[in-house]
DSSP file (Angstrom, degrees, kcal/mol; ACC not computed):
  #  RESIDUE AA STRUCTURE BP1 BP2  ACC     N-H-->O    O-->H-N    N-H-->O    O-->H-N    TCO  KAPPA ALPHA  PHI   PSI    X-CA   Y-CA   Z-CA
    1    1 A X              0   0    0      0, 0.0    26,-0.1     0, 0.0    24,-0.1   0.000 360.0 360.0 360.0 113.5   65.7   96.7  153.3
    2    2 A X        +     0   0    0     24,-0.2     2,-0.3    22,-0.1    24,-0.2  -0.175 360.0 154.8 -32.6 114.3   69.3   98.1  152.2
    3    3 A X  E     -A   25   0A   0     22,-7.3    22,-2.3   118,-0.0     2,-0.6  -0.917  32.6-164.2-151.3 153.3   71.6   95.9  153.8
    4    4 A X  E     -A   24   0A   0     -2,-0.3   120,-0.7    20,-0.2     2,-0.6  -0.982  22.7-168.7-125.2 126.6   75.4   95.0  152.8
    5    5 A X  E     -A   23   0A   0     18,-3.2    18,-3.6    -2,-0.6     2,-0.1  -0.968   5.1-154.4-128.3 128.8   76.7   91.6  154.9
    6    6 A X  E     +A   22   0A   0     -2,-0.6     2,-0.3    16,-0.2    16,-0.2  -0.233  16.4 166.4 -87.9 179.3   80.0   90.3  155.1
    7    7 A X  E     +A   21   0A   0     14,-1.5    14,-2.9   119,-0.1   119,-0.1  -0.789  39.9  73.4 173.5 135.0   81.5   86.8  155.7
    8    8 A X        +     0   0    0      1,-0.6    11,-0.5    -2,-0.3    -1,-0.1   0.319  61.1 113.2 126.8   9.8   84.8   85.0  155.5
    9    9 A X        +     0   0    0      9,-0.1    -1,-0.6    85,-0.1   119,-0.3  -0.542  23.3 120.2 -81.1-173.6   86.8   86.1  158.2
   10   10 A X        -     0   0    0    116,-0.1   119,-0.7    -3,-0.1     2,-0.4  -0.898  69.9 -35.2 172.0-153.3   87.8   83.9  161.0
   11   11 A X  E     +d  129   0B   0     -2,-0.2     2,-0.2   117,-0.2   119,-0.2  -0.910  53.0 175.0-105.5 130.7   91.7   83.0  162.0
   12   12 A X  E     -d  130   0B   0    117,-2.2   119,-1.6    -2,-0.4     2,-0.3  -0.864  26.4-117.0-112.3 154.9   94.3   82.6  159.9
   13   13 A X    >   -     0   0    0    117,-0.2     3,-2.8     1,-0.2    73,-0.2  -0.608  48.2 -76.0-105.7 170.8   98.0   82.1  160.4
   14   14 A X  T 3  S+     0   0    0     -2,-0.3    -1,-0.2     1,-0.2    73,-0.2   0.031 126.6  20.2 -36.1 159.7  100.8   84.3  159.4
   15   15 A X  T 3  S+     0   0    0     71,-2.4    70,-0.6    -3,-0.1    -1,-0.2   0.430 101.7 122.6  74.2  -8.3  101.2   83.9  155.7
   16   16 A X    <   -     0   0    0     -3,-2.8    70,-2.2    68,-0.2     2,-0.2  -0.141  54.2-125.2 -69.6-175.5   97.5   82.4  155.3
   17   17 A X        -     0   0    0     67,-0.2    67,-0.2    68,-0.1     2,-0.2  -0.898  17.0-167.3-126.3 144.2   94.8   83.8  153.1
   18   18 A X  E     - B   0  83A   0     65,-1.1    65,-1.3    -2,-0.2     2,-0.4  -0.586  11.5-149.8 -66.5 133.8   91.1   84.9  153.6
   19   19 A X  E     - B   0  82A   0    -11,-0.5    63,-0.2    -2,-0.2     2,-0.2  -0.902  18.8-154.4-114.1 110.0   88.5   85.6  151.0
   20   20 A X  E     - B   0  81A   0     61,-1.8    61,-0.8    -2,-0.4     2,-0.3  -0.580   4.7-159.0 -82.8 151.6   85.9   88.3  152.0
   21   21 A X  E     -AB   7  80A   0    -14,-2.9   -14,-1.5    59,-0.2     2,-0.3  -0.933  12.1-177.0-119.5 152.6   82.2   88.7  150.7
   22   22 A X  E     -AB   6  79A   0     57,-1.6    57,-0.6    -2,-0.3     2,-0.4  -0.898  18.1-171.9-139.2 104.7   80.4   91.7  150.9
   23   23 A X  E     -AB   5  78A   0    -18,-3.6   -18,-3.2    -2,-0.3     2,-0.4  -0.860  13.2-136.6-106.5 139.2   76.8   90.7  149.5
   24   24 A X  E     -A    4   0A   0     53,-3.1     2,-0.4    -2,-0.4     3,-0.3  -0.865  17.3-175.2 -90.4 124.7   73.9   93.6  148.7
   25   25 A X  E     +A    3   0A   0    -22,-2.3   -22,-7.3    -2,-0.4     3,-0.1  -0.918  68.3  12.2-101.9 136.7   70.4   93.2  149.6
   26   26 A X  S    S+     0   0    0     -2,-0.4     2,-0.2   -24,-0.2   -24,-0.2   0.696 123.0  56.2  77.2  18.4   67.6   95.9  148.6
   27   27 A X  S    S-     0   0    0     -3,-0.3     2,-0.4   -26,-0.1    -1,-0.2  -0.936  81.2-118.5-156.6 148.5   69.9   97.6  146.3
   28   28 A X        -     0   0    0     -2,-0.2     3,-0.1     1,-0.2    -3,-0.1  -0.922   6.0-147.4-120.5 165.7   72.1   96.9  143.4
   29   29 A X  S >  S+     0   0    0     -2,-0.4     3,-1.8    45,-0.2    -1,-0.2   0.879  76.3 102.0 -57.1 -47.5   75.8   97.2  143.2
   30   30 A X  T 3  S+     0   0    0      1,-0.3     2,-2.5    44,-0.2    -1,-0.1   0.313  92.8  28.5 -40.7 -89.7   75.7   98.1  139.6
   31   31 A X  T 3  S+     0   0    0     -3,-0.1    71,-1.8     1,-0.1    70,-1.3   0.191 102.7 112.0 -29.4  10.5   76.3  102.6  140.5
   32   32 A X    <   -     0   0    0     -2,-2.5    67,-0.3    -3,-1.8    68,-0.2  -0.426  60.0-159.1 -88.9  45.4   78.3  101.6  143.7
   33   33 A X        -     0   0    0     66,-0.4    66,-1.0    69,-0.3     2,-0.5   0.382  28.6-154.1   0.0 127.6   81.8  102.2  144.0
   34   34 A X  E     +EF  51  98C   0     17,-2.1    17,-3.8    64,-0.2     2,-0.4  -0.930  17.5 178.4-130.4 134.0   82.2   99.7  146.7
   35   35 A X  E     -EF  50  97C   0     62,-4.1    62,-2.0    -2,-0.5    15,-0.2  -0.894  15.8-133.9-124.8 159.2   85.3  100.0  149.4
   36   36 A X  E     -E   49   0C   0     13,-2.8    13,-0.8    -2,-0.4    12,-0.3  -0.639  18.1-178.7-150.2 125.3   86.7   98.3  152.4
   37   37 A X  E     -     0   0C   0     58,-0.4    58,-5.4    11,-0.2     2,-0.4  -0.153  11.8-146.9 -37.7 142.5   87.7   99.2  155.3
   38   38 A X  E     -EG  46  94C   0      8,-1.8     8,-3.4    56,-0.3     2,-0.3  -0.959   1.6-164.4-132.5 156.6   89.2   98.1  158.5
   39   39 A X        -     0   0    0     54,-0.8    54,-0.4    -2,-0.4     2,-0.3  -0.956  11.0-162.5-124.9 138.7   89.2   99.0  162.1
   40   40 A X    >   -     0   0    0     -2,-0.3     3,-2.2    52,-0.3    52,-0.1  -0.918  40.6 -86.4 -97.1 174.7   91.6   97.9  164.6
   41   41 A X  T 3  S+     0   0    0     -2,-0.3     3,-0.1     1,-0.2    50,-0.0  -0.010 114.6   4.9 -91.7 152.5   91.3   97.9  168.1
   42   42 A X  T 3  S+     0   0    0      1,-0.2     2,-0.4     0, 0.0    -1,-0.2   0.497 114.7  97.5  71.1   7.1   92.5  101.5  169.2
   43   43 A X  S <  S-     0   0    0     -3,-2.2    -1,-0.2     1,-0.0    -3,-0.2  -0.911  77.0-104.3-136.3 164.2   92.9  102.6  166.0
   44   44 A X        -     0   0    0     -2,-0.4     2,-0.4     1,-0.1    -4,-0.1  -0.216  45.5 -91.8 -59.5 151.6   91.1  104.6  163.5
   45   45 A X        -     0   0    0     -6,-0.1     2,-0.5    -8,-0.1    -6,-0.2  -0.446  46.5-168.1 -66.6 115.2   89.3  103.1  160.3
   46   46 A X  E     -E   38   0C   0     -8,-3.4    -8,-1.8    -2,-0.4    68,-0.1  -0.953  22.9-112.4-117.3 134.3   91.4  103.0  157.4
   47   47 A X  E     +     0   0C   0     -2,-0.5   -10,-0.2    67,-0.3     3,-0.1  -0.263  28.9 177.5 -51.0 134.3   90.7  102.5  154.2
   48   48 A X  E     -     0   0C   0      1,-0.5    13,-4.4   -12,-0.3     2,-0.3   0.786  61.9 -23.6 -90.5 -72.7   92.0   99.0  152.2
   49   49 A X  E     -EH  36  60C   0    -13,-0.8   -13,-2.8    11,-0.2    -1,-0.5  -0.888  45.6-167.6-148.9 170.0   90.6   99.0  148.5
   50   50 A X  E     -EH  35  59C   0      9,-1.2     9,-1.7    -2,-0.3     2,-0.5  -0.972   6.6-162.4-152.3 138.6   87.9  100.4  146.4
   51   51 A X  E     -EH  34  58C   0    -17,-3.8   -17,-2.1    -2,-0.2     2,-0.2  -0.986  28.0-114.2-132.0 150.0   86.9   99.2  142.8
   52   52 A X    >>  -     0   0    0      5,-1.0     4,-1.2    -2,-0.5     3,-1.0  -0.370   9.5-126.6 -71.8 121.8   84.7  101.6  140.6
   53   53 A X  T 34 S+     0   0    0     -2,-0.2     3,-0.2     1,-0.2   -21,-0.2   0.763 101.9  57.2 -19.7 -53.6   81.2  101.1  139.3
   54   54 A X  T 34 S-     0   0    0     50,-0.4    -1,-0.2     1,-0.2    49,-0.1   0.587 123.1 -13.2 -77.3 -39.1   82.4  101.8  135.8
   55   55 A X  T <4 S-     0   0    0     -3,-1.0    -1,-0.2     2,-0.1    -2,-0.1  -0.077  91.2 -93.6 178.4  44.3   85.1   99.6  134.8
   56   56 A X     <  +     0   0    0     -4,-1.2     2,-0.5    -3,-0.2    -3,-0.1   0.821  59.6 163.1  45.5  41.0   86.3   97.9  137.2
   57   57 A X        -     0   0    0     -5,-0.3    -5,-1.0     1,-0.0    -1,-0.1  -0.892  20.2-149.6-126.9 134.3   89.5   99.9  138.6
   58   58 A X  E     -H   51   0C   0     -2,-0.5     2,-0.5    -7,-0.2    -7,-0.2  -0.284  16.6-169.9-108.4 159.3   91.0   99.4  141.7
   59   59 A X  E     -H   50   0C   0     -9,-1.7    -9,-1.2    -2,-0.1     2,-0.6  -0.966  13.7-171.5-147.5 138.9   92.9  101.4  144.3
   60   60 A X  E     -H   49   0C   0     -2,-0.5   -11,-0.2   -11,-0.2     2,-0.1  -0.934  34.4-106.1-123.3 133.0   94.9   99.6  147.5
   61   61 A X    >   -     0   0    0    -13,-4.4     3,-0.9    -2,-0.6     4,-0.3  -0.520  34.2-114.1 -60.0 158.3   96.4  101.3  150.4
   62   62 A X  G >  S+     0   0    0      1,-0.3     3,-0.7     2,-0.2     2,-0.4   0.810 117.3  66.0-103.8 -43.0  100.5  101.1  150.0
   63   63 A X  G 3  S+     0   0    0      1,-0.3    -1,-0.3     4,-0.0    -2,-0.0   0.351 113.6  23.0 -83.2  25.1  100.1   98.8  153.3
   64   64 A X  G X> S+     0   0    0     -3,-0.9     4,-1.5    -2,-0.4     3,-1.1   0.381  88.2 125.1-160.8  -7.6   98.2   95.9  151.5
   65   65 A X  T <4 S+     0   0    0     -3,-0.7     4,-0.1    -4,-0.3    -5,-0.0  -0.639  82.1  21.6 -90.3 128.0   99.2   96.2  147.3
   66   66 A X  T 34 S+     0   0    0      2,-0.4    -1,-0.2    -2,-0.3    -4,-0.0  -0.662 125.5  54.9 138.6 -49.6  100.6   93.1  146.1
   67   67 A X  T <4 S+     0   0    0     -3,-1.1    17,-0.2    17,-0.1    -2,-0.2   0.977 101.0  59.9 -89.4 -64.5   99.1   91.1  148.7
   68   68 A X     <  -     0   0    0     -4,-1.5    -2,-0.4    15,-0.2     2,-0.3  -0.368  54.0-170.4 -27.6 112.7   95.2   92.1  148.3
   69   69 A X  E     -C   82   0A   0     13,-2.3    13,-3.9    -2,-0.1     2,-0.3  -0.991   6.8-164.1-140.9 131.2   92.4   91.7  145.0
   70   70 A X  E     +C   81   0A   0     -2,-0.3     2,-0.3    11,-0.2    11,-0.2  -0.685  16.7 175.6-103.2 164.4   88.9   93.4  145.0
   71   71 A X  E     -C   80   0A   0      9,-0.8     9,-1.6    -2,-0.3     2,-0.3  -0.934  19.9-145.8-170.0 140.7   87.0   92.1  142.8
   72   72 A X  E     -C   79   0A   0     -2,-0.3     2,-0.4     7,-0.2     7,-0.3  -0.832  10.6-177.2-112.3 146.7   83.3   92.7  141.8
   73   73 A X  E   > +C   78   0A   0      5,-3.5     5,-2.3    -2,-0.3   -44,-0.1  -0.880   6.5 178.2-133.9 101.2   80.3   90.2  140.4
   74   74 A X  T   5S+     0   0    0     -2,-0.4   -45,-0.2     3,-0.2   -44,-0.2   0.748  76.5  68.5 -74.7 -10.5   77.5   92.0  139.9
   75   75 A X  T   5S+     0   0    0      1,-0.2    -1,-0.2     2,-0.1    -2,-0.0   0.884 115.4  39.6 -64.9 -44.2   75.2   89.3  138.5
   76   76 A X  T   5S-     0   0    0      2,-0.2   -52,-0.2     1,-0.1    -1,-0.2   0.603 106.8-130.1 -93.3  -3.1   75.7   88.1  142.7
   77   77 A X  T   5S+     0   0    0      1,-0.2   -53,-3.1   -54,-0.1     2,-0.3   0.998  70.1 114.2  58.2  42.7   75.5   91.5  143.6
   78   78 A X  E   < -BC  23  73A   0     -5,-2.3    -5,-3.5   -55,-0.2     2,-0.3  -0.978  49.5-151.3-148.9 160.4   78.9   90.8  145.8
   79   79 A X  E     -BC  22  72A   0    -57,-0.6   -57,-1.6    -2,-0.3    -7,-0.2  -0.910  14.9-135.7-154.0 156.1   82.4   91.8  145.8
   80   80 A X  E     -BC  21  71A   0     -9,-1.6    -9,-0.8    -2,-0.3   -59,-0.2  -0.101  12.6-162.3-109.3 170.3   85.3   90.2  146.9
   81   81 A X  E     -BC  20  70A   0    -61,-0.8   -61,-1.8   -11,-0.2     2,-0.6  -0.622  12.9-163.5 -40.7  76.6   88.5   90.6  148.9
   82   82 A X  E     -BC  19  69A   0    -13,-3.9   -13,-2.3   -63,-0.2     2,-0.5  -0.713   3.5-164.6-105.0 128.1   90.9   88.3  148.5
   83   83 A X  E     +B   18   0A   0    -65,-1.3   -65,-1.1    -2,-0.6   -15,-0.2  -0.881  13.9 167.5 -88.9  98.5   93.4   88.4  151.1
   84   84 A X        +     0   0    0     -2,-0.5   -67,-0.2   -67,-0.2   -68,-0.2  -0.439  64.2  33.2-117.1 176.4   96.9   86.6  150.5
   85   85 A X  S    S-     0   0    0    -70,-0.6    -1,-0.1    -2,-0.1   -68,-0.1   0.755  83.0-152.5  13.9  68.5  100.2   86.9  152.8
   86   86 A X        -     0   0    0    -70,-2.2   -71,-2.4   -73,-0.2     2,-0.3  -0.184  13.4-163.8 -57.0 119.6   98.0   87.4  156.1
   87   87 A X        -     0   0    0    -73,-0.2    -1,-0.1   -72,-0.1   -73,-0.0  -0.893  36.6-118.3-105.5 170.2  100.2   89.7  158.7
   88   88 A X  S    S+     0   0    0     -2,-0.3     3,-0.4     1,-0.2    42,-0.1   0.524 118.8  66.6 -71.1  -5.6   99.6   90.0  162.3
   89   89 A X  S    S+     0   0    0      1,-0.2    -1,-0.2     3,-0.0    -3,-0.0   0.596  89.0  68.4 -76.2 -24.6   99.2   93.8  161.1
   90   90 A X        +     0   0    0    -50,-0.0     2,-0.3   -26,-0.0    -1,-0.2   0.558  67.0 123.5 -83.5 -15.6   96.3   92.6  159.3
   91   91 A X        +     0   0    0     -3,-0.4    38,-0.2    39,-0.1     2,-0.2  -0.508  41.2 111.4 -52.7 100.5   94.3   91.9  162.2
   92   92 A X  E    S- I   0 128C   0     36,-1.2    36,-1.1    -2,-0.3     2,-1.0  -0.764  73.2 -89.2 169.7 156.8   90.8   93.9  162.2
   93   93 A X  E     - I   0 127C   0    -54,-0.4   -54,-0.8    -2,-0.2    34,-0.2  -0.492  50.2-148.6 -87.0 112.8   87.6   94.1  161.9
   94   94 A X  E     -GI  38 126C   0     -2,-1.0    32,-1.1    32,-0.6     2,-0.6  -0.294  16.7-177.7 -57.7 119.7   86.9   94.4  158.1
   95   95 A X        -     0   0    0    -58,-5.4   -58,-0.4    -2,-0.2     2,-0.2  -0.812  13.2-150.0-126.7 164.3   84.1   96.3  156.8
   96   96 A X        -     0   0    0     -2,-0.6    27,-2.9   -60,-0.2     2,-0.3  -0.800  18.1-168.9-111.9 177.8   82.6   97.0  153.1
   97   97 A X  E     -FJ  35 122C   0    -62,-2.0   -62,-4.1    -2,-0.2     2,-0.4  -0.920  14.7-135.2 173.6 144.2   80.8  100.0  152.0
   98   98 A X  E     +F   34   0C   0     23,-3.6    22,-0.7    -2,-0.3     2,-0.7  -0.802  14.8 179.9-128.4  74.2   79.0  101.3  149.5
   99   99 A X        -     0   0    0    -66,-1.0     2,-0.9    -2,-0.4   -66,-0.4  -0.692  24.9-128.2 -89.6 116.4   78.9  104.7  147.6
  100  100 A X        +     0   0    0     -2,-0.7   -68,-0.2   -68,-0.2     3,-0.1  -0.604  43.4 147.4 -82.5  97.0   76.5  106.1  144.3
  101  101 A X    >   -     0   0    0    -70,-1.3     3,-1.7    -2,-0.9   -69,-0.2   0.122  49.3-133.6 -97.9  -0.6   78.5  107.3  141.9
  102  102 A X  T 3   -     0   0    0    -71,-1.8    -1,-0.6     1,-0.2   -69,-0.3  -0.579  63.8 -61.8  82.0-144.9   76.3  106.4  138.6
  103  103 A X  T 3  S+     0   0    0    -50,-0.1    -1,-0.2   -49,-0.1     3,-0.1  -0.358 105.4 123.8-130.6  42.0   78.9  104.8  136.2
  104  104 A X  S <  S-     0   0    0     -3,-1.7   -50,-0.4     1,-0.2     2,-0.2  -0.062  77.0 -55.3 -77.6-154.9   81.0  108.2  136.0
  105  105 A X        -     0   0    0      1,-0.1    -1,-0.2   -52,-0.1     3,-0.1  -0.592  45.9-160.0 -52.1 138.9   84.6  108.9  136.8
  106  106 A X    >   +     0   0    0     -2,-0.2     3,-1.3    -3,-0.1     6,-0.4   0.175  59.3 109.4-110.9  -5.5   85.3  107.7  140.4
  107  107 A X  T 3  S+     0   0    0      1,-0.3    -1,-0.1     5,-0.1    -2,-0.0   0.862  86.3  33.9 -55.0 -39.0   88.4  109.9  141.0
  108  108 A X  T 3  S+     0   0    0     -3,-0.1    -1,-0.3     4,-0.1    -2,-0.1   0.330  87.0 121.6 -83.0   7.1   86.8  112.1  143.4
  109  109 A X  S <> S-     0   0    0     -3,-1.3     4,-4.2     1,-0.1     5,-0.4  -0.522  73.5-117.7 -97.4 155.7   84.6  110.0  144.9
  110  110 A X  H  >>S+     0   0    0      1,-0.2     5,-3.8     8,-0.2     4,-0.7   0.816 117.7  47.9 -65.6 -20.9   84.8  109.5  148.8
  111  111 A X  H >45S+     0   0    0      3,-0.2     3,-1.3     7,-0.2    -1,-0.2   0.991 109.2  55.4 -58.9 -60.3   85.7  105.6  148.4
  112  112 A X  H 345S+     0   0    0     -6,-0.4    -2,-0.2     1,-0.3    -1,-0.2   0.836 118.4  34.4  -6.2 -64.9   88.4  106.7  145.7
  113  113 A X  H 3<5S-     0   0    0     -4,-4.2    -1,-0.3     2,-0.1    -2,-0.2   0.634 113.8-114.9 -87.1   2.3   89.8  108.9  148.4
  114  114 A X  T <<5 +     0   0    0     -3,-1.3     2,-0.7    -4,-0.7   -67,-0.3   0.972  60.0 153.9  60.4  55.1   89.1  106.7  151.4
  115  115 A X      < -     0   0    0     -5,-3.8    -1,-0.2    -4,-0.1     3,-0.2  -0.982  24.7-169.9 -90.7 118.5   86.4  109.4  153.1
  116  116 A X  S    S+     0   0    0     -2,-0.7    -1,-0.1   -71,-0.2    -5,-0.1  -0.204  70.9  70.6 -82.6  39.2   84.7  106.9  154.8
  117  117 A X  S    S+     0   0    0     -7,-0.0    -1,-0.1     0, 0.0    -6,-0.0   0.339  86.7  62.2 -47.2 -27.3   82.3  109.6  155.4
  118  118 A X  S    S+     0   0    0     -3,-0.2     2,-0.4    -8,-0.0    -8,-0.2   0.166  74.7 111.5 -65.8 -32.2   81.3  109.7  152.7
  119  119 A X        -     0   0    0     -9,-0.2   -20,-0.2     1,-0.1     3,-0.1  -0.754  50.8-142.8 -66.4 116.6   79.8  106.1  152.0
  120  120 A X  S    S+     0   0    0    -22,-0.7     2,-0.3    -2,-0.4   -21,-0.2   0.868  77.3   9.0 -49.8 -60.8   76.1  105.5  151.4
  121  121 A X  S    S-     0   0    0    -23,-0.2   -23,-3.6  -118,-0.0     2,-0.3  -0.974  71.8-146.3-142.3 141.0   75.4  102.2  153.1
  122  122 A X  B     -J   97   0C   0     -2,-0.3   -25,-0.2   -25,-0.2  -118,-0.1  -0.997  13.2-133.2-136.5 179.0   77.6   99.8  155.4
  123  123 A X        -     0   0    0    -27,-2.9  -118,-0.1    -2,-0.3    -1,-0.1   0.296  29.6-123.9 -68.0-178.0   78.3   96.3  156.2
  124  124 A X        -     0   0    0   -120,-0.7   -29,-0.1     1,-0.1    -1,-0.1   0.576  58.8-120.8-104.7   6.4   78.4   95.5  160.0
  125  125 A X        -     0   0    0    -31,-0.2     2,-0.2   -29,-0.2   -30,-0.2   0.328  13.4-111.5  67.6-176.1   82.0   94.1  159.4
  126  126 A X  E     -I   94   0C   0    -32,-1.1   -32,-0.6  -119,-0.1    -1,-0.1  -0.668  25.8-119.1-129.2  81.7   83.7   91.0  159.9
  127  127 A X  E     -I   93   0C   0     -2,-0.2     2,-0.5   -34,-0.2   -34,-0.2  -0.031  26.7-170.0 -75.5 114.8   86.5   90.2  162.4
  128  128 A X  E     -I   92   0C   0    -36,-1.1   -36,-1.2  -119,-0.3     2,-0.2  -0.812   5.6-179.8 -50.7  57.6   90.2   89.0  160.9
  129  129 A X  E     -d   11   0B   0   -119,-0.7  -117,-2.2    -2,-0.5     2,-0.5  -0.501   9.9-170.1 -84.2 149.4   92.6   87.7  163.1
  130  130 A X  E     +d   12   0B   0     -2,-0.2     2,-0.3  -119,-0.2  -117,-0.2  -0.934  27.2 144.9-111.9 142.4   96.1   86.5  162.1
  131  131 A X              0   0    0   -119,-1.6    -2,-0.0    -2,-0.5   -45,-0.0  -0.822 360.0 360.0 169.9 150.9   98.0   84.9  164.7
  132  132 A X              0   0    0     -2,-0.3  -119,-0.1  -119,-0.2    -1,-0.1   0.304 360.0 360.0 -92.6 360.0  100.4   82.1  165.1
């Protein structure tokens, strides 16, 4: 059974950090572009980061570079989030995703562009909150 599960949100306070997992079962990462995404409440799912099957190159939304590192192990068949200088903006439920792109170029691919329509298999997310 495909399945992608997430873990390691909870509450943090302003300024905190988080580490996310997004571990695969019944697949492996290795030809996955892997993103994540977040949903908060009333607003649409927007893309965060994505890093590429191939060689490990990463792309942040303008609202989270600096602060944010994806990072991939494929020997655990997980990737990471790590989440530094937590805002209350930051507050949502995170989720990862999973697109098969072999080990090409990743510039078009819908993680690469933040299609989340585009994504094979996702996680069931993981709720952030930041708050003081």
């Amino acid at each position: 059974q495909v399945q992608l599960v997430e873990s390691g949100g909870g509450l943090v306070q302003p300024g905190g950090s988080l580490r996310l997992s997004c571990a695969a079962s019944g697949f492996t990462l290795d030809y996955y572009a892997i993103g994540w995404f977040r949903q908060a409440p009333g607003k649409e799912r927007e893309g965060v980061s994505c890093i590429s099957s191939s060689d490990g190159s990463t792309y942040y939304a303008d609202s989270v570079k600096g602060r944010f590192t994806i990072s991939r192990d494929n020997a655990k068949n997980t990737v990471y989030l790590q989440m530094n200088s937590l805002k209350p903006k930051d507050r949502a439920v995170y989720y990862c995703a999973a697109e098969l792109i072999g080990k090409g170029p990743w510039y078009g691919s819908s993680c690469r562009r933040f299609d989340y329509y585009g994504l094979d298999y996702w996680g069931k997310g993981t709720l952030v909150t930041v708050s003081s």
